[in-house]
MARSE-833569 format. One record per residue (C-alpha): residue number from 1; residue in one letter; chain; x, y, z. Coordinates in Angstrom, 1 decimal, always signed. Layout:
% residues N
[NUM; A; A; [X; Y; Z]]
...
***
This chain:
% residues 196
[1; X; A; [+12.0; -11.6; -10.8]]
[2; X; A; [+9.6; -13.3; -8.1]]
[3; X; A; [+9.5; -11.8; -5.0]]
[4; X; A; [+8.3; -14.1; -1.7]]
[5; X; A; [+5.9; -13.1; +1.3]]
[6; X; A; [+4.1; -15.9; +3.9]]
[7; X; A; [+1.4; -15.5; +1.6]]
[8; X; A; [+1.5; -14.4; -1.2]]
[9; X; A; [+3.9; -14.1; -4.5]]
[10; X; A; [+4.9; -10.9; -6.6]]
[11; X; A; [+6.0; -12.0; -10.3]]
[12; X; A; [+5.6; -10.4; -13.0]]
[13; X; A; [+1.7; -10.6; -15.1]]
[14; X; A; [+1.4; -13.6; -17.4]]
[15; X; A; [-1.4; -13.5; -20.2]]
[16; X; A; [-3.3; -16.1; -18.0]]
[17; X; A; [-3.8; -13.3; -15.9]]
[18; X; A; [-6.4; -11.2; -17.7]]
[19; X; A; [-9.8; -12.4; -16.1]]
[20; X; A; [-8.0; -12.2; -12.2]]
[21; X; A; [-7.0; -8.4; -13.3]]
[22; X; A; [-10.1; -7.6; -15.2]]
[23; X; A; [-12.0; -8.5; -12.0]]
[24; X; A; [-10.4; -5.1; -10.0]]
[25; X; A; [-9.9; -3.2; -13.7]]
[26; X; A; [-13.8; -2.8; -14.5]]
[27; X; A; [-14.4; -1.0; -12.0]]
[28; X; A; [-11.2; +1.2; -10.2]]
[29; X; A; [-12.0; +1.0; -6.9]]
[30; X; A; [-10.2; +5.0; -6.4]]
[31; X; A; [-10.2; +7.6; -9.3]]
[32; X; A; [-6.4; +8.1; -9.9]]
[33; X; A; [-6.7; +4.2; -11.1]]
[34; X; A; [-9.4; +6.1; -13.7]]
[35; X; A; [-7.2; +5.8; -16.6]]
[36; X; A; [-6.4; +2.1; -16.2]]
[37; X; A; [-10.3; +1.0; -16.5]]
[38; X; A; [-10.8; -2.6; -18.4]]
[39; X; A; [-14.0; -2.2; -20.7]]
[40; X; A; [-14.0; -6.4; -21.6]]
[41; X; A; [-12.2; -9.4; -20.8]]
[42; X; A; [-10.4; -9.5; -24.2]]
[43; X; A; [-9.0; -5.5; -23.4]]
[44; X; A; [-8.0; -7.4; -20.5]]
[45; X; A; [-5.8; -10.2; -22.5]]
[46; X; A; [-4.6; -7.1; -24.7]]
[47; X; A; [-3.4; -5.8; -21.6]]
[48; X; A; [-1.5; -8.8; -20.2]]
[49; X; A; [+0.1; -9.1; -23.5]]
[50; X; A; [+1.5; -5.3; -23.0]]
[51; X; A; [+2.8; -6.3; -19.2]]
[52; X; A; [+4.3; -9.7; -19.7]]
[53; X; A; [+7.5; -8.2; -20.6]]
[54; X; A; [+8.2; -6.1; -17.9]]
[55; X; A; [+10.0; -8.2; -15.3]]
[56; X; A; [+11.9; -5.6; -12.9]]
[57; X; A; [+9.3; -2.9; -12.2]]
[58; X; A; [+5.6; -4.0; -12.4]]
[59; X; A; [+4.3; -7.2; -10.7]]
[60; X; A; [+1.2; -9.2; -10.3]]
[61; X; A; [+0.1; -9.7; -6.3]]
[62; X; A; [-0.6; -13.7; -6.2]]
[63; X; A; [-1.9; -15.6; -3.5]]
[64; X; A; [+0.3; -18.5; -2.7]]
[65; X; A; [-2.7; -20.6; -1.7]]
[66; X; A; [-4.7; -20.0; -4.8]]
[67; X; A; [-2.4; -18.6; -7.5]]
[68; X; A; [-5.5; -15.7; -7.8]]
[69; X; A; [-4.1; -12.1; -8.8]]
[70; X; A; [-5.5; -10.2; -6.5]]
[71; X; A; [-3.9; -6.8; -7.3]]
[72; X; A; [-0.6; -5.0; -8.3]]
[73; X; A; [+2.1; -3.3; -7.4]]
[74; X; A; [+4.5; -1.2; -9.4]]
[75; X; A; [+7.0; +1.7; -9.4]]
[76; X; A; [+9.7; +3.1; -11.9]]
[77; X; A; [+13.1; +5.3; -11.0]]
[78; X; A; [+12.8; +8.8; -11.6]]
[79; X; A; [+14.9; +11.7; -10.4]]
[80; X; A; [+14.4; +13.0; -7.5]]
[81; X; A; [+14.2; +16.9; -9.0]]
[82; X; A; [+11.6; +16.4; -11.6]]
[83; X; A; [+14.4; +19.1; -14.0]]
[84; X; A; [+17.2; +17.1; -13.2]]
[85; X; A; [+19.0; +16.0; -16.8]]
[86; X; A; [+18.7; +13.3; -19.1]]
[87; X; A; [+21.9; +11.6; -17.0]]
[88; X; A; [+20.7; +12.3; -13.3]]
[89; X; A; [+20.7; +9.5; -10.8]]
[90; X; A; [+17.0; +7.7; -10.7]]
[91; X; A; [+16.7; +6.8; -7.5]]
[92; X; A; [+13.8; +8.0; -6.5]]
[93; X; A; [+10.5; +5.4; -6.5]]
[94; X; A; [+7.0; +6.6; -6.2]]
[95; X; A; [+4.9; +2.7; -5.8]]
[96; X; A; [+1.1; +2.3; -7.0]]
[97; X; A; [-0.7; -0.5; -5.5]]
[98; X; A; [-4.1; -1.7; -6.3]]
[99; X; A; [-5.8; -4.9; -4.8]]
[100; X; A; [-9.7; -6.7; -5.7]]
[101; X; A; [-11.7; -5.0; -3.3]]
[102; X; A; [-12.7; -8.9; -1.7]]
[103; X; A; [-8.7; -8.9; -0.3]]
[104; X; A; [-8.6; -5.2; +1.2]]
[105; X; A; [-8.7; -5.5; +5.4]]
[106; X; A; [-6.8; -8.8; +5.2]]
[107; X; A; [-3.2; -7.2; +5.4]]
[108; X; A; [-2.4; -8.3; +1.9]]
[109; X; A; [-1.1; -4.8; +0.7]]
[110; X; A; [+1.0; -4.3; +3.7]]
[111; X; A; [+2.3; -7.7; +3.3]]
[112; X; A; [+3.1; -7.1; -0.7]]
[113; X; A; [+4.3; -3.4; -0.4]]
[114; X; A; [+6.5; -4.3; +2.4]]
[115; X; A; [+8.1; -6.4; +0.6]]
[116; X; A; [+8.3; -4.8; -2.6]]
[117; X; A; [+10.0; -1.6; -0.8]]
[118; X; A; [+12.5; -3.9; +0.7]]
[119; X; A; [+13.5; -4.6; -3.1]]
[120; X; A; [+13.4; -1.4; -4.4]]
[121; X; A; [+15.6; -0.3; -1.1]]
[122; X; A; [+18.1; -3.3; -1.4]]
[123; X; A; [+18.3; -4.3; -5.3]]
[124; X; A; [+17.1; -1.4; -7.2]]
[125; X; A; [+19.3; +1.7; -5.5]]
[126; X; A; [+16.0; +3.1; -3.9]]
[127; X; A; [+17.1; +6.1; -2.0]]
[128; X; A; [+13.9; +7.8; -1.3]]
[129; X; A; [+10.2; +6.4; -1.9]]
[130; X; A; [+7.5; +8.5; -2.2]]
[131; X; A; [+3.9; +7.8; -2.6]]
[132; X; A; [+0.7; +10.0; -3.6]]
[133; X; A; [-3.1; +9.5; -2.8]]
[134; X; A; [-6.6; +11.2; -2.6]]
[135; X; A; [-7.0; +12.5; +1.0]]
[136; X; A; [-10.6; +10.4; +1.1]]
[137; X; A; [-8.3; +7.4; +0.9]]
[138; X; A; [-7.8; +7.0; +4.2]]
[139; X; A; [-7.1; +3.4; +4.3]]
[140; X; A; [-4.1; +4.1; +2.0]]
[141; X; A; [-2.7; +6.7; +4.0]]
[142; X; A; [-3.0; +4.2; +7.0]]
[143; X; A; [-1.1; +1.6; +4.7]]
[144; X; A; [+2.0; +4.5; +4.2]]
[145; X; A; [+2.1; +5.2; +7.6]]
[146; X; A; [+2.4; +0.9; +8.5]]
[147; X; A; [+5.3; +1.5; +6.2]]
[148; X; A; [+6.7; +4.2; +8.3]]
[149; X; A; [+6.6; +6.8; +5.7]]
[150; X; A; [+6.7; +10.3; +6.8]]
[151; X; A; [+3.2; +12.3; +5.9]]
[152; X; A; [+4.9; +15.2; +4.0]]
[153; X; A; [+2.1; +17.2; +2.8]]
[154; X; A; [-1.3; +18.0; +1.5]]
[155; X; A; [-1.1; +19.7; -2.2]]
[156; X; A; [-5.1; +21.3; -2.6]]
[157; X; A; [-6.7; +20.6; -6.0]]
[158; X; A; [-3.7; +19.2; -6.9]]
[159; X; A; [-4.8; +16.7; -10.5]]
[160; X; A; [-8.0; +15.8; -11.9]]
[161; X; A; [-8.6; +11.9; -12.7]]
[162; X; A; [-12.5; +12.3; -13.4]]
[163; X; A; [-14.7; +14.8; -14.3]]
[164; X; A; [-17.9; +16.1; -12.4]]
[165; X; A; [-21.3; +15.5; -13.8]]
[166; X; A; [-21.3; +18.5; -15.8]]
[167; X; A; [-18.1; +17.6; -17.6]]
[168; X; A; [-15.8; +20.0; -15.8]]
[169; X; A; [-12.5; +18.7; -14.0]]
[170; X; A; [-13.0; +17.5; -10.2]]
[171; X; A; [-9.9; +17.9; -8.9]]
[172; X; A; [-9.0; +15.9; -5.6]]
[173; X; A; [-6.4; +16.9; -2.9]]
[174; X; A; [-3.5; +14.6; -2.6]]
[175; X; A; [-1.4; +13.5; +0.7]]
[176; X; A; [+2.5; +13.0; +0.0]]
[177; X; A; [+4.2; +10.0; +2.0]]
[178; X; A; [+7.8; +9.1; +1.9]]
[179; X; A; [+10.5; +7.6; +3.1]]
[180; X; A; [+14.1; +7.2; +2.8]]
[181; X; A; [+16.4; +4.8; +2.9]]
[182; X; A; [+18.3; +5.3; +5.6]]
[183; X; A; [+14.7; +5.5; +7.5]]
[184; X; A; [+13.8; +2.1; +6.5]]
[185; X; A; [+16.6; +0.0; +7.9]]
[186; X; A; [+16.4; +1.9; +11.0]]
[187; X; A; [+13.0; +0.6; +11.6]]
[188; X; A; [+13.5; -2.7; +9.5]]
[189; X; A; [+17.0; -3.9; +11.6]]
[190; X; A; [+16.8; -6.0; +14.7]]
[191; X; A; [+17.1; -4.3; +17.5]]
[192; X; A; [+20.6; -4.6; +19.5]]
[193; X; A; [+20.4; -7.6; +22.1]]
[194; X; A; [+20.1; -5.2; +25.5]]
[195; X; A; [+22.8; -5.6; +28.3]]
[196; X; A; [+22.1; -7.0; +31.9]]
***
C-alpha cells in the first residue's frame, strides 16, 4: 500500500530505511516512544527487517523531494470495548506518529496523518479514531485538534514510560482525542454550492 500527499509518500519501511529511522529512534523525542529507542545502526537494520512485512498498518513518512524517512505513522483495529470477544468488530484505530525532530513545524505530520485517517476512514472500516498523548505535548494535542478530533479527557497518572532518577515509576497524565466517522466527512465534504 502507498499512500500519496503533495509532499510526501506513506509506504510501508524497506531495510534501506534503517539509518533515516535510526536518526529519530536514538533519541525518542517524547517518553511514550521510550520503548522503541535504537541503541546502533545495525538494531536499526534488525528493525527494518521486522517491519518490511507489514504493508496495511505501519508506514514509513517519505519526502517526495528526497525519498528521506522522516517519521512514521501507524495504527492497528481494536475493539472499541477493550472486553469485547475474540469475534467483536475492530473498528476502532488509535494512530502513533513520530517525525525527525528537523521536520516538526513544517506541517508534515498534519499532512501525513491527514491522510492516513482518510484511509483508515475509507479502506480500513475505521469507525472511531482515537489518539493518546502526554499533556506536555502540546504540539501533539494541537495536531489532534487540526484533525478535528474531539478532546475527550485527561486520565491523571495514567502509564509510566520512564522512570525518575531514583528508579521509581514517573507516571505522566495523558489527553484523549477522537473522532468518528461520521465527524470526519462532515468536515472533510465540500460544502453545498450556496443559492442566490
Amino acid at each position: 500500500m502507498r499512500i500519496e500527499t503533495e509532499r510526501l509518500i506513506l509506504r510501508p519501511f524497506l531495510e534501506a530505511d534503517a539509518a533515516d529511522v535510526y536518526a529519530y529512534l536514538k533519541e525518542p523525542a517524547v517518553n511514550c516512544f521510550a520503548c522503541m529507542k535504537l541503541c546502533s545502526l545495525e538494531e536499526a537494520r534488525e528493525e527494518m527487517k521486522k517491519r518490511a512485512g507489514e504493508t496495511e498498518y505501519y508506514f514509513a513518512i517519505v519526502l517526495k523531494e528526497t525519498g528521506k524517512v522522516i517519521g512514521e505513522i501507524d495504527a492497528y483495529p481494536e475493539t472499541g470495548e477493550p472486553h469485547a470477544d475474540e469475534n467483536a468488530v475492530r473498528d476502532t484505530f488509535s494512530p502513533c506518529w513520530m517525525l525527525h525532530a528537523d521536520y516538526c513545524g513544517k506541517g508534515y505530520a498534519f499532512e501525513a496523518a491527514h491522510a492516513f485517517f482518510a484511509y483508515l476512514f475509507e479502506h480500513k472500516g475505521a469507525r472511531r479514531i482515537y489518539a493518546c498523548t502526554e499533556d506536555d505535548n502540546l504540539s501533539s494535542q494541537r495536531l489532534c485538534e487540526r484533525l478535528g478530533m474531539r478532546r475527550e479527557g485527561v486520565f491523571l497518572e495514567f502509564v509510566s514510560f520512564v522512570n525518575h532518577p531514583d528508579g521509581t515509576p514517573k507516571y505522566e497524565n495523558t489527553v484523549q482525542y477522537a473522532i468518528l466517522k461520521k465527524e470526519w466527512e462532515r468536515q472533510t465534504s465540500p460544502c453545498p454550492a450556496s443559492g442566490s
